[in-house]
C-alpha positions as CSV (number, residue, x, y, z in Angstrom):
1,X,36.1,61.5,-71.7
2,X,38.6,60.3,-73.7
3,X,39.0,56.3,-75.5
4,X,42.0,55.0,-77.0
5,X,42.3,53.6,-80.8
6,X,43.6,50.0,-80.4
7,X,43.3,49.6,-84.2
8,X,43.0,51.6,-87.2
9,X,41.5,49.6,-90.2
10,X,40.7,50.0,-93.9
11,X,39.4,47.8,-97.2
12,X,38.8,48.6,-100.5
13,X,36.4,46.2,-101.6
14,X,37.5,42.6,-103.4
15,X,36.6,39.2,-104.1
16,X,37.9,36.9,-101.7
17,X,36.9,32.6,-101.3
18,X,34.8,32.7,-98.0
19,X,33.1,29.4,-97.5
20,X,33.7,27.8,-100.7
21,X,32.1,31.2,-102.5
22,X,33.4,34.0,-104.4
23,X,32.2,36.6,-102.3
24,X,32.8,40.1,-103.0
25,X,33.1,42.4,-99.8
26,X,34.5,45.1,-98.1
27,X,34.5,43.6,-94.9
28,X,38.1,42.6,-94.6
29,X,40.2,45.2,-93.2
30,X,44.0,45.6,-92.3
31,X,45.0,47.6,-89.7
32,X,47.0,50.9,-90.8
33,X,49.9,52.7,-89.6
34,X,49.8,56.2,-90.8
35,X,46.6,58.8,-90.8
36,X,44.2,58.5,-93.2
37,X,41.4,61.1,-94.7
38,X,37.7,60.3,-93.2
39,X,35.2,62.2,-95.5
40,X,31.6,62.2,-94.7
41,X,31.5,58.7,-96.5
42,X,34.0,57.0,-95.3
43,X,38.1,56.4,-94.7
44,X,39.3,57.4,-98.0
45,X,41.1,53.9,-97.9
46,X,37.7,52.3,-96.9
47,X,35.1,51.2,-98.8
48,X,31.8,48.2,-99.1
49,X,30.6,46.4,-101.8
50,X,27.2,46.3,-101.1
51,X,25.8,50.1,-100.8
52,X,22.4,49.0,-100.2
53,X,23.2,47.5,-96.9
54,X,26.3,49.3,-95.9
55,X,28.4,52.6,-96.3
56,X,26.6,55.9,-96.7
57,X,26.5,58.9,-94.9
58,X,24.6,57.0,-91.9
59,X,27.6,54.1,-91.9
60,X,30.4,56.1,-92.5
61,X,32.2,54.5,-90.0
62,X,31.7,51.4,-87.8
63,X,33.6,50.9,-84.5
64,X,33.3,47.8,-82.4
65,X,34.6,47.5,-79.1
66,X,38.0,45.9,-78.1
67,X,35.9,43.9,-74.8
68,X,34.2,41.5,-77.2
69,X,36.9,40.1,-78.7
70,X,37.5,38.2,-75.2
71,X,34.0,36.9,-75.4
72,X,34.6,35.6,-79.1
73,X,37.7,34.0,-78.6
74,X,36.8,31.9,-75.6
75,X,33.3,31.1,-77.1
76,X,35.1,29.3,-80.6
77,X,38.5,28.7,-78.9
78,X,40.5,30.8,-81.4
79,X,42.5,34.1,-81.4
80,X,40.3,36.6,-83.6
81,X,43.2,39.6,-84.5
82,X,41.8,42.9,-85.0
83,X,39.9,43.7,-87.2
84,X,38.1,40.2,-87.4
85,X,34.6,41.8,-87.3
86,X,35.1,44.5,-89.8
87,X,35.2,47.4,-88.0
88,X,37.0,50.9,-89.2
89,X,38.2,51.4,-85.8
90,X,38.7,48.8,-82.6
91,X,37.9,51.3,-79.8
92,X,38.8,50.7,-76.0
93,X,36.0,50.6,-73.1
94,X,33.5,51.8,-75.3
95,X,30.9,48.9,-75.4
96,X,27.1,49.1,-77.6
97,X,25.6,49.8,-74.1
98,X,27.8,52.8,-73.3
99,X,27.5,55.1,-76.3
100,X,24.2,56.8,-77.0
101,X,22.6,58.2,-80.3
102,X,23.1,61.3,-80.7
103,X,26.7,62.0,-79.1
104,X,29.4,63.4,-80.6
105,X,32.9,63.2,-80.5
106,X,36.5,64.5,-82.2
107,X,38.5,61.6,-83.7
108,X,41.4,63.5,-84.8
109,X,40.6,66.0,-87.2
110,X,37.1,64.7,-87.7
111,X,34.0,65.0,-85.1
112,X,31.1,62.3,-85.7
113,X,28.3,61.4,-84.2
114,X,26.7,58.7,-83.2
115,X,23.5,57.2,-85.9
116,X,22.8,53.3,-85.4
117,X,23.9,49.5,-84.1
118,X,25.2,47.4,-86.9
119,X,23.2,44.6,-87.5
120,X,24.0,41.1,-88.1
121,X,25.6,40.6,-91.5
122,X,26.0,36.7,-92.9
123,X,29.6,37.9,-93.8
124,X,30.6,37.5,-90.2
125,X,30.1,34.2,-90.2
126,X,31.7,33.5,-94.5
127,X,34.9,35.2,-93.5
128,X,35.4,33.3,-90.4
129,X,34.0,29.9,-91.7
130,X,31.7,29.6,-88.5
131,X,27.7,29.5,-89.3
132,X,26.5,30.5,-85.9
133,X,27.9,34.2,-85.4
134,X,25.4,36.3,-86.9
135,X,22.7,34.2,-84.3
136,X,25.2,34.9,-81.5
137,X,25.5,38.4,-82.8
138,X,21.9,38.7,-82.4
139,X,21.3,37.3,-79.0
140,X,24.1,39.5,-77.5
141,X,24.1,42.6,-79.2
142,X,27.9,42.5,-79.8
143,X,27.4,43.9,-83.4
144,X,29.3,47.4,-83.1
145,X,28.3,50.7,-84.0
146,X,27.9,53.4,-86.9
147,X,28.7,57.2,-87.1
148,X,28.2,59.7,-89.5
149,X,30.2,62.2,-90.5
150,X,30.0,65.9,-89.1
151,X,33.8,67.3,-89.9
152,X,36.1,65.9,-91.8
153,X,39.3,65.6,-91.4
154,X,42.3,63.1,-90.5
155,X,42.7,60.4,-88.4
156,X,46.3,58.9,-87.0
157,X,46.5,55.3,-85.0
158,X,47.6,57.5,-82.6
159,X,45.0,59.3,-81.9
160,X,42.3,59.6,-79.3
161,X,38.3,59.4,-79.1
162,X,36.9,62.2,-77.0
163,X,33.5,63.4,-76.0
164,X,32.3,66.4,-77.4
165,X,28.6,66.6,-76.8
166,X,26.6,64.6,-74.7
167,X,22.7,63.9,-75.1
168,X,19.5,64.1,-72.7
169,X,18.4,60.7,-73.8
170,X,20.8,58.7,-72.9
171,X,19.3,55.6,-75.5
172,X,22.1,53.6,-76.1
173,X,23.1,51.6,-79.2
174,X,22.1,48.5,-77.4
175,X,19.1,49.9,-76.8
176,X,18.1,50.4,-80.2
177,X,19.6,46.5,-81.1
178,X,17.5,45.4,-78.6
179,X,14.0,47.1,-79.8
180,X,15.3,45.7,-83.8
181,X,15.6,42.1,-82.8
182,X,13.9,41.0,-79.3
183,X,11.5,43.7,-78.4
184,X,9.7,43.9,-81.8
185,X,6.2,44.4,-80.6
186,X,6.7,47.4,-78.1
187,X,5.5,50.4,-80.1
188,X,5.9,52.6,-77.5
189,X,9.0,52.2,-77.1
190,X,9.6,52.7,-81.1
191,X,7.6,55.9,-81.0
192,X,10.2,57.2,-78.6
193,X,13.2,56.3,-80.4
194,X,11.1,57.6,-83.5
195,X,11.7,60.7,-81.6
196,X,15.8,60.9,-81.4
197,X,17.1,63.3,-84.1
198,X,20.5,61.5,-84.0
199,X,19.5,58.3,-85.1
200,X,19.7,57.1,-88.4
201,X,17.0,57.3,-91.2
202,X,16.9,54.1,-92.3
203,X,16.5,53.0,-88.3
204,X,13.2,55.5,-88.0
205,X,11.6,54.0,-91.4
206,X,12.2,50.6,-90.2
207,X,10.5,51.3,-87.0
208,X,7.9,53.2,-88.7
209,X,6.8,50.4,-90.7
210,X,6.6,48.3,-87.7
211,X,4.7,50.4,-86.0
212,X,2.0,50.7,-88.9
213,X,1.9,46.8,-89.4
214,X,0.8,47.0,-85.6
215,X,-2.1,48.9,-85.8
């Protein structure tokens, strides 16, 4: 299965006035026109500000589907251009609930794999001056997705998203969104994902300590 690249987006990290503040961030990208080198860290003309909540091996790269921006623009009544979410890469028919942890795919050069959902960040809401996003964020699950790293290599516009390896457990992105923020007391269903090797470290450990506050 193949998925096409609608954008291809990098940010060093700067200070920009969001919401009256002084707000240091990597979250505001511009879309590129030639390739650029992904390295088990990141676009090489990527990067965050915050390295406790973002980047790493586990967020080396953060897609968010093309279908949403529909939603958002009808919901505040304004033309969000991409990449208005901060997303490395705006992918095509490729929502939270149709990737599962674990895959793996070739993006040009590079193969990655799927790790975790992104999470609601208050930045969402400071870039675009609107104080409700994260929340909506939240209720939908329209928060994008991480990879890490397996192969470098580089990445054109141009190119495509295909499917390399698929997995048996078929526990989608949305799934683990949903079991972080509206399912919080189901600790069977953590102990499962506890279970996937794909998914991301800091996703086990936060089910893990869950799962210990309920016994």
């Amino acid at each position: 299965m193949e998925y096409t690249i609608i954008s291809l987006n990098v940010g060093k990290p700067a200070v920009y006035q969001l919401d009256g503040q002084n707000i240091e961030t990597g979250f505001i990208k511009r879309p590129i026109d030639k390739p650029n080198y992904l390295t088990v860290t990141g676009f090489k003309d990527d990067g965050q500000a915050d390295l406790k909540n973002h980047g790493g091996k586990e967020k080396a790269l953060l897609m968010y589907p093309k279908e949403h921006y529909n939603f958002w623009n009808q919901r505040y009544q304004q033309q969000f251009p991409y990449p208005s979410f901060g997303e490395n890469i705006t992918i095509d028919g490729l929502t939270e609930r149709e990737v599962y942890i674990g895959e793996i795919f070739q993006l040009g050069q590079a193969e990655i794999q799927v790790s975790q959902p992104r999470q609601p960040c208050y930045k969402i809401a400071r870039t675009h001056g609107i104080k409700d996003m994260p929340a909506v964020v939240t209720d939908t699950g329209y928060g994008g997705y991480y990879f890490r790293v397996l192969k470098e290599g580089w990445v054109a516009p141009a190119d495509t998203l295909k499917k390399l390896q698929e997995v048996q457990s078929h526990v989608s992105a949305f799934d683990i969104f949903h079991c972080l923020f509206h399912d919080q007391q189901n600790k069977k269903r953590m102990q499962e994902y506890l279970q996937l090797s794909g998914l991301a470290s800091n996703v086990k450990a936060r089910f893990q300590k869950r799962i210990d506050m309920l016994r």
